[in-house]
Backbone as CSV, one residue per row, in Angstrom:
resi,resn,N_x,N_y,N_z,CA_x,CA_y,CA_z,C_x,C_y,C_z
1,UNK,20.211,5.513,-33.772,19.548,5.254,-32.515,18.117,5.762,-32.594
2,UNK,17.329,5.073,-32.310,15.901,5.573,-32.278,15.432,5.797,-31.113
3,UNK,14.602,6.369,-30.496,14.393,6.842,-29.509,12.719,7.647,-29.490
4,UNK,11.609,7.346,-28.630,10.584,7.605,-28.440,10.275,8.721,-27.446
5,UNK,9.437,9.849,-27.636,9.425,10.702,-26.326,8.054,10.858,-25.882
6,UNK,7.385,11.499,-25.029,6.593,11.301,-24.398,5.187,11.294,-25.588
7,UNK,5.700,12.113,-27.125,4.734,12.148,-27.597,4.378,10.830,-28.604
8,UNK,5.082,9.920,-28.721,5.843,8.303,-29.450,6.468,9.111,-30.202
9,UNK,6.783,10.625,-30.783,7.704,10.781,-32.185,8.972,9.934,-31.747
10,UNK,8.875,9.075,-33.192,10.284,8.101,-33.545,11.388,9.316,-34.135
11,UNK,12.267,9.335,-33.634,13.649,9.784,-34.095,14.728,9.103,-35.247
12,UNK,15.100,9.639,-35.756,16.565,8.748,-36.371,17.486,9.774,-35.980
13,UNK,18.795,8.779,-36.400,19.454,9.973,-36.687,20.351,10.111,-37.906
14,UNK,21.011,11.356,-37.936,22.133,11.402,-39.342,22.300,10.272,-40.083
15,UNK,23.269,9.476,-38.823,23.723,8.287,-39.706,23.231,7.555,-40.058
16,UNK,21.827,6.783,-39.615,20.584,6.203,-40.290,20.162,6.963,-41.281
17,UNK,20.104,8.296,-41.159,19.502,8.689,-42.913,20.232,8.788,-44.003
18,UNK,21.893,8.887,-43.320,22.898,8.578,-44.572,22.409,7.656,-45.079
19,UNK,22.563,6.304,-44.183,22.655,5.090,-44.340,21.605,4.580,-45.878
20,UNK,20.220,5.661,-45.193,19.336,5.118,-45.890,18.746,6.115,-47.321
21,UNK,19.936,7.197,-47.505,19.249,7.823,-48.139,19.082,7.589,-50.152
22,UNK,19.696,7.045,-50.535,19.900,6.456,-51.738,18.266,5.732,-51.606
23,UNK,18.101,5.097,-50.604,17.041,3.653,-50.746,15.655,4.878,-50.979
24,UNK,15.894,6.313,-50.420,14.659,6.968,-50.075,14.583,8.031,-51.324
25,UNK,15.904,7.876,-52.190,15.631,8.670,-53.319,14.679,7.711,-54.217
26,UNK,15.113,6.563,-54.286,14.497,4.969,-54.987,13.269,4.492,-54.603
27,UNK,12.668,5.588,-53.671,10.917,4.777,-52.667,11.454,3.251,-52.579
28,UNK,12.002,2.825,-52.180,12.828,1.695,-51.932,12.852,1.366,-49.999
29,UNK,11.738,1.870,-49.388,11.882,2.184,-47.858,10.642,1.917,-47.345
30,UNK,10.212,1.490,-46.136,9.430,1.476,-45.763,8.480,2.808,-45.540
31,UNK,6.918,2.635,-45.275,6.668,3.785,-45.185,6.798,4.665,-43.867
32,UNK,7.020,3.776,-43.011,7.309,4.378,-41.472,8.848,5.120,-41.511
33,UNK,9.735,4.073,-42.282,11.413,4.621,-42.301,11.242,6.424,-43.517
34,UNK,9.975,6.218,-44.522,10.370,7.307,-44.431,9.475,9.112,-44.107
35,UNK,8.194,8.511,-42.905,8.019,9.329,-42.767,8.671,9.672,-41.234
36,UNK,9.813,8.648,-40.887,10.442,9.609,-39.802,11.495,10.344,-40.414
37,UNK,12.222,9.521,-41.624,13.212,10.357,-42.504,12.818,11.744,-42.936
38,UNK,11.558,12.161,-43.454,11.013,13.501,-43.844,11.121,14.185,-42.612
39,UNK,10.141,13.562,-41.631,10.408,14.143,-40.190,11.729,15.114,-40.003
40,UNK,12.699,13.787,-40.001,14.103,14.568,-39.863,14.483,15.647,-40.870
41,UNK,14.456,15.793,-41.949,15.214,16.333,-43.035,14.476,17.780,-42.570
42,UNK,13.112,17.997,-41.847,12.484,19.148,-42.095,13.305,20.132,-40.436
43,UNK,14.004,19.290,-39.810,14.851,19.538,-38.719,16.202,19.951,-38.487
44,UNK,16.485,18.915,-39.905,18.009,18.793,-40.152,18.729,19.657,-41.193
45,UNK,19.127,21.014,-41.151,19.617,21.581,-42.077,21.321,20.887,-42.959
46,UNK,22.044,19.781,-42.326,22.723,19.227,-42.806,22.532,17.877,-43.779
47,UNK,21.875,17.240,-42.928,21.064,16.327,-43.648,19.989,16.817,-45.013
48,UNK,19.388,17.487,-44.771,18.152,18.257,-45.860,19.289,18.619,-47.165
49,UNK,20.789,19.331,-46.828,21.574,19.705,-47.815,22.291,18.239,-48.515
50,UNK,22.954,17.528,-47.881,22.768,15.963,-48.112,21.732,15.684,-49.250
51,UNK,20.679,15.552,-49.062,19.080,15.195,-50.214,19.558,15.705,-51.093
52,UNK,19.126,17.062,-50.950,19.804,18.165,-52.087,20.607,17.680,-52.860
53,UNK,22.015,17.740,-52.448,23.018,17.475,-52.627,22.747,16.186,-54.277
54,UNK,22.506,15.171,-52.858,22.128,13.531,-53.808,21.179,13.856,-55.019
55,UNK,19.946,14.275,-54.905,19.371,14.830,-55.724,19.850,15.217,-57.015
56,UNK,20.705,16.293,-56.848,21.662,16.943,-57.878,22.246,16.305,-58.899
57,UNK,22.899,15.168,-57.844,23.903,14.284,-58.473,22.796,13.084,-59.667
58,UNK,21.771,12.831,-58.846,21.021,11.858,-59.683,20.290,12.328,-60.935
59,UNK,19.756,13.654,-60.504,19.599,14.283,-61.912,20.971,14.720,-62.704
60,UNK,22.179,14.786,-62.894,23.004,15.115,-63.532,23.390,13.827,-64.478
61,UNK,23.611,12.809,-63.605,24.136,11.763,-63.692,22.597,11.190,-64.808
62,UNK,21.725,11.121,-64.528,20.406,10.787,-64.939,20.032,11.512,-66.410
63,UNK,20.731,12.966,-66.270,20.740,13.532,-67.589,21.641,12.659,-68.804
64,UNK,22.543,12.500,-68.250,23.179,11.607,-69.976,24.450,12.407,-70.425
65,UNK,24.347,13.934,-70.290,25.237,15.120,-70.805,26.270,14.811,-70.209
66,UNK,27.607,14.841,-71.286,28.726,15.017,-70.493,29.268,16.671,-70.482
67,UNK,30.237,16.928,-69.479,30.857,17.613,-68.842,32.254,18.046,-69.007
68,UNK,32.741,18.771,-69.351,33.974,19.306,-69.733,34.633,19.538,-68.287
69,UNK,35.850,19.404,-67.750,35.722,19.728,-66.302,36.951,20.716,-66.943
70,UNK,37.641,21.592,-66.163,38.763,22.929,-66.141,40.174,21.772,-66.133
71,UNK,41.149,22.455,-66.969,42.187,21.799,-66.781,43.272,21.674,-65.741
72,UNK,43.417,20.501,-64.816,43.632,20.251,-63.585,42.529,20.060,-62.325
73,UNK,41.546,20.062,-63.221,40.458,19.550,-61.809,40.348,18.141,-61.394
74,UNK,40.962,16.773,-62.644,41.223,15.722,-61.567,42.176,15.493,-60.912
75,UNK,43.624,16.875,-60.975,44.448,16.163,-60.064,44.287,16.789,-58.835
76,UNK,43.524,18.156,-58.808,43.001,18.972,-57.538,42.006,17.914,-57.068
77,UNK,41.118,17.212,-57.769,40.013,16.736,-56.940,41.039,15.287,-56.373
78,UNK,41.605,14.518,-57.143,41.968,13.566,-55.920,42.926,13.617,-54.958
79,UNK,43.500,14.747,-55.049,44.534,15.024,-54.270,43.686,15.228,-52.949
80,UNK,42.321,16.382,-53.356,41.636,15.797,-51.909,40.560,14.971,-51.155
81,UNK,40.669,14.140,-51.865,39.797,12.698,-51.970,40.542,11.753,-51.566
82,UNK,42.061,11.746,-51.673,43.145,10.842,-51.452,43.259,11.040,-49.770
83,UNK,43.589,9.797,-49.143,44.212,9.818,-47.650,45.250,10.067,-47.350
84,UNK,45.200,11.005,-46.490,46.398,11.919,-46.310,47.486,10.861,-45.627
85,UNK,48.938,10.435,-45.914,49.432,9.624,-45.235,50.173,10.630,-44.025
């Protein structure tokens, strides 16, 4: 939802910067979408960890190195990744 206040600051919110945040690691965004996105992130301590987060993953993933994981960490990890019936 966007939303204007008396000063025009444009808002987003969360779920628009989920939405859009891959496109804003990629400069793949307009420049308005992302200087309200910075806007937000400098507001948003959940969102800002989100970036982070993505960040992480793209440099890891971007590195090439593989990863040894502990024995039993894929059946711990999808067990909670899986939908609980």
């Amino acid at each position: 939802m966007i939303k204007k206040d008396a000063m025009t600051t444009i808002e987003i919110s969360c779920v628009e910067v989920w939405r859009e945040i891959s496109n804003y690691l990629d400069a793949d965004i307009s420049p308005e979408l992302r200087e309200r996105m910075e806007a937000h992130f400098k507001v948003c301590a959940h969102c800002s960890a989100v970036l982070d987060g993505m960040r992480n993953i793209v440099g890891l993933v971007a590195d090439g190195r593989l990863f040894q994981t502990p024995p039993g960490f894929h059946k711990r990890l999808y067990s909670k990744i899986r939908p609980r019936r």
